[in-house]
N, C-alpha and C positions, 0 to 999 in steps of 0.2 A: 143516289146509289146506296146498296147496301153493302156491308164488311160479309166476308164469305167464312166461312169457319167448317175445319174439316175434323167429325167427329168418328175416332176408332179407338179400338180395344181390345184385349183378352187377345195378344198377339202370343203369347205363352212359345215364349224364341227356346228352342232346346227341347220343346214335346215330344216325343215318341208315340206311334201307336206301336205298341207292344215293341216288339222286338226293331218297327222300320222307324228310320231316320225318317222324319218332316222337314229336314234344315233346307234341302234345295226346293221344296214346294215354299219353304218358307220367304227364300231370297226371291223369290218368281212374285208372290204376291206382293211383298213390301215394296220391292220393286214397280208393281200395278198399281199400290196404292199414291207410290210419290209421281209415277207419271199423272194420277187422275188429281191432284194437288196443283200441278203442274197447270196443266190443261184447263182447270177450273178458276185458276188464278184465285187461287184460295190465299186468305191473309192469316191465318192464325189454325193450329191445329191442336184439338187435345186428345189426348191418349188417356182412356179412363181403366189402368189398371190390368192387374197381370200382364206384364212388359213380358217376363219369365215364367219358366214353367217352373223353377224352384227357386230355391235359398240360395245355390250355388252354382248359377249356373255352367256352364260349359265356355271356352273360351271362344270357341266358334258363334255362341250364343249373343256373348259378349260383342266379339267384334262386328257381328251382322246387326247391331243395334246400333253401335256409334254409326256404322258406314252409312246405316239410313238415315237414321237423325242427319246425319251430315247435307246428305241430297234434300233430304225433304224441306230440310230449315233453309234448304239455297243458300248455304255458307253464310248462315246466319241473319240471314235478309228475313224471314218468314219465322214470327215466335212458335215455340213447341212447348205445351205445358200438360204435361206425364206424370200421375199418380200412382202410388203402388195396390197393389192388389192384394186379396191373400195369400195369392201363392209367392210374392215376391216378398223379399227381404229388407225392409226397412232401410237398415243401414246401408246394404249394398245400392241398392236405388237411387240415394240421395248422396254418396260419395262421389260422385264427379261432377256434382253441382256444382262450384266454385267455379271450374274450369267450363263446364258445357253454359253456363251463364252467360259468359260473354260471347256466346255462341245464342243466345235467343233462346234455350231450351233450361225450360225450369222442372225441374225434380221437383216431386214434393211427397212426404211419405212418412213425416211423424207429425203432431198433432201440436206439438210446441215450436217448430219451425216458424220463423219468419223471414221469408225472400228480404235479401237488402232492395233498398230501393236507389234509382240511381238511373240515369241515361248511358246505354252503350253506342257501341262506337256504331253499330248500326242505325242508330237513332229511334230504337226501339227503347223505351223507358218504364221501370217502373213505379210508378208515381206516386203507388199506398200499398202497403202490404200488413197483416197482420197475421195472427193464427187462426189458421185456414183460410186466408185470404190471400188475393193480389187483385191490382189493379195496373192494366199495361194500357198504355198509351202507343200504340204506331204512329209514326210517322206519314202514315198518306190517310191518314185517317183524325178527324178534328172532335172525337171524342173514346173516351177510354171505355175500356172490355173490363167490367170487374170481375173477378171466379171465385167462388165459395170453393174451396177445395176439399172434395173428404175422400181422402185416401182409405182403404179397409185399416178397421181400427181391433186389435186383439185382445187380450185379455190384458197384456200389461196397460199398451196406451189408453184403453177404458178405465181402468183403476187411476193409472198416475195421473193423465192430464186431464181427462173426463168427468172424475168422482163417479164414476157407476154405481150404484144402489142393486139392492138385492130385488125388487119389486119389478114384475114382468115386463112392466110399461115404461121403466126407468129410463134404457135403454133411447128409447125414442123421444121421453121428453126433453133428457138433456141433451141432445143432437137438435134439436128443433129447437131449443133455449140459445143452444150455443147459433147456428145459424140466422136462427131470427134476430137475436144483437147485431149481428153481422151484416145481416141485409141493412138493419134499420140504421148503420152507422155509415155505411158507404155504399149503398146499391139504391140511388135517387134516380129520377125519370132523366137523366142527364148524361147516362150512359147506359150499353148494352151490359146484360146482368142474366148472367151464365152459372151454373150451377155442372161440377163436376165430383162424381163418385162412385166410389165400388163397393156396392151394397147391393142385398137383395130386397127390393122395391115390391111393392103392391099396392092396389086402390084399394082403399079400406071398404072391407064387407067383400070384395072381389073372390076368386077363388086362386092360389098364390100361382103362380110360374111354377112348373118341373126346373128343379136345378139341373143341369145335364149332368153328364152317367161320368164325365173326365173329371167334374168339377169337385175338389171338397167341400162338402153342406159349409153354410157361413152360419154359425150356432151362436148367435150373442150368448155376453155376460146374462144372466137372470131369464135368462129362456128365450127370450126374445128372438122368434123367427124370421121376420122382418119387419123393417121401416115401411111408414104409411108415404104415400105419394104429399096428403096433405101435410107431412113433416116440412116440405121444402119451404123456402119463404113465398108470400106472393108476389115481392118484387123481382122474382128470380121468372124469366121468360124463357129457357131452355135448360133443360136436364140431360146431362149427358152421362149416361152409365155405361158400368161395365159391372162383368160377373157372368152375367145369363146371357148364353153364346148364340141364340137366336134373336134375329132381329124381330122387333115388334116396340110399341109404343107401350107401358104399361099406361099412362095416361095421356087424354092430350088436350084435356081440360083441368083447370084455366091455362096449363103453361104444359107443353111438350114432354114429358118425361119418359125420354128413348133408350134400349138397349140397343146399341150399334150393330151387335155379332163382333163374334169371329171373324180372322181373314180364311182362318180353315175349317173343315169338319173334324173335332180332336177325337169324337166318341162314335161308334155305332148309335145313341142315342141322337146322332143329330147328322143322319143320314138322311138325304133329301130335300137338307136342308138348304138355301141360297144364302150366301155368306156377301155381305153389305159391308160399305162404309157411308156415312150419314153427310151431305152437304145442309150445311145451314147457314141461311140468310135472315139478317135482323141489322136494326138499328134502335136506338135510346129510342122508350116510352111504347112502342109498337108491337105486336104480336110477331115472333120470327115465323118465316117459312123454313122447311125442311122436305128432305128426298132422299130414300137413298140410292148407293151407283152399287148394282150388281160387282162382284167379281167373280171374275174367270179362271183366275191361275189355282193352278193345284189339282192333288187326284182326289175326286168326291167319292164319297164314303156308299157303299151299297150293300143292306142287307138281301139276299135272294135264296130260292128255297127249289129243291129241284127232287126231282124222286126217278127222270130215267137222265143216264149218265152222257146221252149221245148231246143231249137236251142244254144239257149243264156244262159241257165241254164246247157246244156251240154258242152259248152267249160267251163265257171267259175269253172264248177268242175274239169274237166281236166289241170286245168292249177294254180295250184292255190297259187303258190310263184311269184305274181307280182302284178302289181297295175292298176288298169284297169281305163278309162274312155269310157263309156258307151253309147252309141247313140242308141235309141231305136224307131223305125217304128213304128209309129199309127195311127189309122183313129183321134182320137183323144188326149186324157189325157192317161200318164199311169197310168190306174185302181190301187187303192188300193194292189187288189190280185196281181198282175202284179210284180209290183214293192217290194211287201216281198219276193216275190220266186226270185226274182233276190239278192234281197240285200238278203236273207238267203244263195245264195249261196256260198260268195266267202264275204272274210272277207276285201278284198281291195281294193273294190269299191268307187272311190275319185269322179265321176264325174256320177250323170246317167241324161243325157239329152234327153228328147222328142223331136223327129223329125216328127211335123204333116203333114201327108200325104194331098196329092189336096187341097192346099190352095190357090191356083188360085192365081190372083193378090195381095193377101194378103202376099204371099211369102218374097215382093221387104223387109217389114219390119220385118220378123220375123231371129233371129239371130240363125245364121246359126252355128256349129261346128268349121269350120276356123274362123268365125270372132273371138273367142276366142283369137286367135293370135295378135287381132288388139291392140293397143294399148289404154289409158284410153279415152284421149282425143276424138278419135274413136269412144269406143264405147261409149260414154255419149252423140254423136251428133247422133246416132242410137237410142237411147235410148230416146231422146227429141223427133227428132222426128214421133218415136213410138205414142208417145202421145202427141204430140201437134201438130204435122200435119206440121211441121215445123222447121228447124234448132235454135239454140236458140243465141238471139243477142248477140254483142263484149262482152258487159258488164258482160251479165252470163259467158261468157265463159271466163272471163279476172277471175271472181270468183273463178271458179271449177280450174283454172290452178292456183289462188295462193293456192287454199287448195291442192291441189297434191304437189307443190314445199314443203309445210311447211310438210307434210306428209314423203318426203325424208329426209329431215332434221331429222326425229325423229329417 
């Protein structure tokens, strides 16, 4: 038999689109994913980052994560091992480690941590641990799950416990130095050897993943866009990421390296998209298999585009558990009338944009549906020169880029 392991991520508890609440689509899914845990007689689960959607987040946030950890771990019977992301908080993350420990669910989310090691009262134990490491041992199970752990790492934990270097590649070789010690010191054909992290991944020479449009870019120290697939060690047989909210394999040679998804759609950018959790089956020395289980809960995200109004008012009534962004055909303005019988029909209307028809040369400036994609910097040089007839000099824009950086900070 094989050990079952249930891989998810980038649950981002507190999200908002724009102005609507996620929280009860949020309890519905988390809820789908401990039933399919359940049901799959899964032994061990990891959660690869962004738990939260911030720094701080919400108390509602808060409590809708203990109550699931709580089910999910089956009152501690089932280990839970949960890294941070970069939208989460470091310290917040890893403070009720102590206490969720002897509950089976290990925190992990600075780079100089190491889990004590020790047998709990569940008989779940862990047997080795180091920095970024653990090695757990279950009880119905007669060999240990080891996990590389790399939590999103920032600008400070790259300086303090990393030594980052100024040079482009830095980035990656000392992640791949520090890992590769780490496999070669306790990840032997003698147990299952599991790799978790939240990074943004790529197969070297490949062309990268789109970050989604909710996501902050992940900007390494020294420029560094992404980490290679070949970074991982070879004795590591499953990569389990987070970050990049569409499921897909970035590689699956020699060794599986998956992004889970989201349990929701958080962006217009990832409308249409089927939102997964990852079942994985392995054992020591063996190539694991993997699958993942659709989910169902939640309102799915829909960009649509309409030009007569009878047209557009009859799908929002037909359709009307999801969240629409709205592109609307007109010779000019949508009229007053226009725009109530749309927004009277469907209550999840987050976006309705006017697309004015024969604008002739006017067109080059007027922002289009995609550019929404574009990023700030982007669109504020569309936006200048919209009206000023001109891109706007170093100096402003040396402006608006420090008030974005202090904007992330917050």
């Amino acid at each position: 038999m094989q050990i079952k392991i249930l891989h998810t991520a980038d649950w981002h508890l507190g999200k908002r689109l724009q102005e609507a609440s996620r929280l009860e689509e949020q309890k519905l899914v988390l809820e789908e994913i401990t039933a399919i845990a359940d049901a799959e007689a899964v032994d061990l689960v990891l959660i690869a980052g962004d738990i939260f959607d911030g720094f701080n987040p919400s108390h509602e946030a808060i409590e809708l994560l203990y109550r699931t950890l709580r089910k999910l771990s089956k009152n501690g019977q089932r280990p839970i091992v949960a890294i941070s992301g970069n939208h989460d908080s470091t310290q917040f993350i890893e403070a009720p480690d102590p206490l969720a420990r002897e509950m089976g669910i290990f925190f992990y989310s600075r780079y100089d941590s190491i889990i004590p090691t020790g047998k709990l009262d569940s008989g779940i134990e862990v047997v080795a641990s180091d920095k970024g490491f653990v090695s757990l041992k279950l009880p119905q199970w007669d060999f240990p799950v080891r996990i590389l752990l790399a939590p999103y790492a920032n600008e400070v934990s790259l300086r303090t416990y990393l030594g980052e270097g100024d040079r482009e590649n830095e980035l990656r070789n000392v992640l791949k130095d520090k890992w590769t010690a780490l496999a070669d010191q306790y990840c032997d054909p003698s147990g299952l050897n599991l790799f978790v992290g939240h990074f943004f991944f790529v197969k070297e020479g490949s062309k990268p993943e789109q970050e989604p449009e909710s996501e902050r870019p992940i900007l390494h120290v020294g420029g560094t866009q992404a980490l290679y697939t070949s970074n991982i060690p070879h004795q590591i047989q499953y990569a389990a990421l987070g970050h990049l909210h569409r499921y897909h394999a970035t590689s699956k040679s020699p060794i599986p390296v998956v992004y889970s998804s989201s349990p929701l759609a958080y962006s217009f950018s990832e409308a249409g998209q089927e939102k997964q959790v990852v079942l994985i089956q392995g054992e020591p020395g063996k190539p694991v298999s993997y699958r993942p289980i659709p989910l169902k809960q939640g309102r799915k995200l829909e960009r649509k585009k309409f030009s007569e109004l009878t047209t557009a008012v009859q799908w929002l009534e037909e359709n009307p558990y999801c969240f629409v962004e709205l592109t609307y055909e007109t010779d000019n303005s949508i009229d007053a009338a226009t725009r109530k019988s749309i927004l009277q029909a469907h209550d999840g209307i987050i976006n309705l944009i006017p697309q004015i028809k024969n604008l002739g040369e006017e067109t080059d400036n007027q922002l289009q549906v995609e550019d929404l994609e574009k990023d700030m910097t982007s669109l504020f040089n569309m936006y200048y020169k919209s009206e000023k007839g001109q891109l706007p000099n170093e100096e402003l824009m040396s402006v608006f880029k420090e008030i974005l950086s202090q904007d992330n900070k917050i």
